[in-house]
C-alpha positions as CSV (number, residue, x, y, z in Angstrom):
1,X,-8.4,6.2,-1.6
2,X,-7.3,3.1,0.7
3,X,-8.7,0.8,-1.8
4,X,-6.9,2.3,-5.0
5,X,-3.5,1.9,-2.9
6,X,-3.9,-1.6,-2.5
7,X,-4.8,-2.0,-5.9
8,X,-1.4,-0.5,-6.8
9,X,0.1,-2.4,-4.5
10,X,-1.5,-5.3,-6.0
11,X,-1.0,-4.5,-9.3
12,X,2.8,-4.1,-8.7
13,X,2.9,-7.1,-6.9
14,X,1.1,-9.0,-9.8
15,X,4.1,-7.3,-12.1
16,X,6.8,-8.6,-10.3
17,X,5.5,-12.4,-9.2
18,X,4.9,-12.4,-13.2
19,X,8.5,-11.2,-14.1
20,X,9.7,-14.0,-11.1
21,X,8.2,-16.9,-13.4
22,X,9.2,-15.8,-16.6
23,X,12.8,-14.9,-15.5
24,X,12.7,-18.6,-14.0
25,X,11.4,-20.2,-16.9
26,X,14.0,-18.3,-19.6
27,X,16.8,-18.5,-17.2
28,X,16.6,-22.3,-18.7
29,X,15.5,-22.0,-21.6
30,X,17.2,-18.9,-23.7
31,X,20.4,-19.2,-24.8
32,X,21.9,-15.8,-23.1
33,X,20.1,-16.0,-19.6
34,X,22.2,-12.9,-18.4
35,X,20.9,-11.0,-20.9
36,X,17.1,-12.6,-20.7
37,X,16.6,-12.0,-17.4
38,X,18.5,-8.0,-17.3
39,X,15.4,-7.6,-20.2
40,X,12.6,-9.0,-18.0
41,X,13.4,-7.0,-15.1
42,X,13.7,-3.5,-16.8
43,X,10.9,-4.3,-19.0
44,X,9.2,-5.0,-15.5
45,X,10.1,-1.7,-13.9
46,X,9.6,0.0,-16.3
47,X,5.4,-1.2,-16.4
48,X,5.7,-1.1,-13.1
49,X,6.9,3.1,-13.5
50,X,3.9,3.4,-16.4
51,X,1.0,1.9,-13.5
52,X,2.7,4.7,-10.8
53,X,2.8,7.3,-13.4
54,X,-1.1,6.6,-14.4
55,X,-2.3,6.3,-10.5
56,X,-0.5,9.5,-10.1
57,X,-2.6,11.3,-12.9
58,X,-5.9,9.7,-12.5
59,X,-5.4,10.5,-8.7
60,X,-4.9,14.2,-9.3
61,X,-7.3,14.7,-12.0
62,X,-10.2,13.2,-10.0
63,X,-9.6,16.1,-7.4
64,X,-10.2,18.6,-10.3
65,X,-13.1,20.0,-11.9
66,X,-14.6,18.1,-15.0
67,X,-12.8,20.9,-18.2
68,X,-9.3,20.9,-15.6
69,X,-9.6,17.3,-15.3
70,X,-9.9,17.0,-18.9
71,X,-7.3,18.6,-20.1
72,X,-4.7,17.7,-17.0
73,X,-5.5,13.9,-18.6
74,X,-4.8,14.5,-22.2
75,X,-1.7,16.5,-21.5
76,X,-0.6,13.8,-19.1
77,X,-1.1,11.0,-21.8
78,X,0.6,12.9,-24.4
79,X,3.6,13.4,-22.0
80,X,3.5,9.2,-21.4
């Protein structure tokens, strides 16, 4: 359980040091850096939201029985 938290963490981390360089680099480059950088980060939250979302799920469903587990994960992906 430890482990999957820090690989969240780590995940999440990875999402947002990646959204830093991009925002850096279109801040310069794009011609409406307000409107770049408003993109990256919501686009960035919003993976960040999808990877919670999925540990969430997965967490639960591996506390279930195999046919509960089953159909908990395809009624969560249809819901995502």
């Amino acid at each position: 359980m430890e482990e999957s938290k820090r690989t969240l963490y780590e995940f999440i981390g990875s999402i947002m040091m990646l959204c830093f360089i991009v925002c850096c680099f279109g801040f310069f480059i794009s011609g409406h850096p307000g409107a770049f950088i408003a993109g990256e980060v919501y686009g960035s939250l919003c993976a960040a939201l999808m990877v919670v979302l999925l540990y969430r799920s997965l967490d639960r469903a591996l506390d279930m029985d195999s046919e509960s587990a089953e159909s908990y994960s395809r009624k969560q992906a249809f819901i995502r």
